[in-house]
C-alpha positions, 0 to 999 in steps of 0.5 A, a space after each residue: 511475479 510471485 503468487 500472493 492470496 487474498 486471505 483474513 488478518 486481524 489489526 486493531 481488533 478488526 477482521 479484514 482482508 490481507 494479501 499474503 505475499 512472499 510469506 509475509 501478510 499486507 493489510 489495509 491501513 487502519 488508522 488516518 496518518 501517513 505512512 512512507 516506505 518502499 513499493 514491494 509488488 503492485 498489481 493493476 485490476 483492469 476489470 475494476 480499474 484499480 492499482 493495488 499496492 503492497 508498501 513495505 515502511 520504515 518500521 517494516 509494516 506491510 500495508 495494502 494500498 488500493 486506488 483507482 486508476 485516475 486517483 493514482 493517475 492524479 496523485 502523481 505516482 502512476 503505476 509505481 516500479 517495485 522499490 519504489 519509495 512512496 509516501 501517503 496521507 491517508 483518513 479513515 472512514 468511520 462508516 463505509 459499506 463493506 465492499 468499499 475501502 476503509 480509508 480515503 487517500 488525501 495525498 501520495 508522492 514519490 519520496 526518495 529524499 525522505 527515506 534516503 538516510 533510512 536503511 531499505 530493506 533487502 529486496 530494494 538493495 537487490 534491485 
């Protein structure tokens, strides 16, 4: 696995965490929408019980998913293999605390048939 650090980027005039992974910078989603793409890493926190996921979209934008194992679990997407194609639902919180997530997940699925006549990126044909 290649090395990835939790570092600060700027989206839609907020500061907020990235993880900077093979030269590129993930960021939490912002906005309430849908996004759709391709599994570039994912990394599971036993500690805390989560699953994070590094998505890479359609309109290459690299955004930064984080679940909880039984959310995952009951989404249906598990511990998604790295090209993966997944789709999520996402809403934003307009308040949460810090240490909370910005955006609730209102649903996520494997989504092969959506992104099937999109060119993937490199690391998906790779594979």
């Amino acid at each position: 696995m290649k090395k990835f650090k939790i570092t600060t980027a700027i989206t839609n005039g907020k500061a907020g965490e990235a993880i900077e992974y093979d030269g590129k910078i993930f960021v939490k989603p912002w906005f309430s929408g849908q996004a759709a793409g391709w599994v570039r890493e994912r990394f599971a926190d036993k500690e805390n019980r989560k699953v994070h996921i590094l998505l890479v979209t359609f309109d290459r934008w690299y955004l930064w998913y984080t679940l909880n194992f039984s959310e995952a679990e009951r989404l249906g997407i598990g511990y998604p293999k790295i090209g993966a194609p997944l789709y999520f639902l996402i809403y934003e919180k307009r308040w949460h605390k810090p240490e909370n997530l910005p955006y609730t997940v209102g649903d996520a699925y494997y989504c092969a048939e959506y992104l099937a006549d999109v060119e993937p990126p490199d690391f998906v044909k790779k594979r």
